[in-house]
VMD Tcl script that draws the C-alpha trace (Angstrom):
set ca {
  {-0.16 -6.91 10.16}
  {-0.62 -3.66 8.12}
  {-3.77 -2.26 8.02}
  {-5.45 -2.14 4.15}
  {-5.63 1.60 3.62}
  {-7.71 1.50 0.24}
  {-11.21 2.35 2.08}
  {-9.46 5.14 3.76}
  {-7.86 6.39 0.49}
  {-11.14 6.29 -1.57}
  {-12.91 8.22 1.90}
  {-10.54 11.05 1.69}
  {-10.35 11.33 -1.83}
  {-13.93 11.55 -2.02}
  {-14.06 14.43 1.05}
  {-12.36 17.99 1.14}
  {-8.47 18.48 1.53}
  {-8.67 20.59 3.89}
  {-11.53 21.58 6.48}
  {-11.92 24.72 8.62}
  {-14.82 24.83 11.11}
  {-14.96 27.21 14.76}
  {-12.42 24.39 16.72}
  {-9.90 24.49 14.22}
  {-8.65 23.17 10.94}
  {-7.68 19.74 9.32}
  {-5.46 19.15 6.34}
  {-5.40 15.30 5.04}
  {-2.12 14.21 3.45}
  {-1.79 14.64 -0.01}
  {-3.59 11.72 -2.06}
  {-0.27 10.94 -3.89}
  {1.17 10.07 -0.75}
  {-1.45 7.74 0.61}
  {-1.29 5.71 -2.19}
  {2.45 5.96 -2.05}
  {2.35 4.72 1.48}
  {-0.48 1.79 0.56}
  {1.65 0.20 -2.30}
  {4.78 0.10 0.64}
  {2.65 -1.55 2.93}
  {1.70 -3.88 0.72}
  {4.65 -4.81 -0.83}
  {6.11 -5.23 2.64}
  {2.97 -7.17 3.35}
  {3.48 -9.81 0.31}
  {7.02 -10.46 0.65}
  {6.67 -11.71 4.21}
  {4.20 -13.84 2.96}
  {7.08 -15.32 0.22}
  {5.31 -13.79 -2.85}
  {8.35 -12.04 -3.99}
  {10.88 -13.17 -6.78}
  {12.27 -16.69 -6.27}
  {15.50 -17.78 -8.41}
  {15.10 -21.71 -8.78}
  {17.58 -24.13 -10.94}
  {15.64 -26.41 -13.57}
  {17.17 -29.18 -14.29}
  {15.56 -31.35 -17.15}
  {14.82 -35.08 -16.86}
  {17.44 -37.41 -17.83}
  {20.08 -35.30 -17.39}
  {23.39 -36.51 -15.53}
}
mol new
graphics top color blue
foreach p $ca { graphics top sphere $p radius 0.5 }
foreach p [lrange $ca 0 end-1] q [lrange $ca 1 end] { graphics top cylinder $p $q radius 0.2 }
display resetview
């Protein structure tokens, strides 16, 4: 199962872009594309779990 990335996304958007210290520096991905990659994970997510569109045949009472 995915994990839900929304803490992660509001960490990071709350912290730098990109950090620089004496060991180096880090660069996040852009915020677009977390969010880009949460909403795909969760779609995948909910149509395993059968929440996607369903095409069903009503057929009223009565009728032959």
């Amino acid at each position: 199962m995915p994990e839900d990335l929304s803490p992660t996304i509001q960490e990071n958007a709350q912290g730098p872009k990109k950090a620089q210290g004496d060991s180096g520096s880090v660069e996040q991905h852009d915020l677009k594309d977390q969010i880009e990659a949460d909403r795909y994970l969760a779609s995948k997510e909910a149509a395993k779990k059968g929440l996607g569109v369903r095409m069903t045949k009503v057929v009223p009472p009565g009728a032959v």
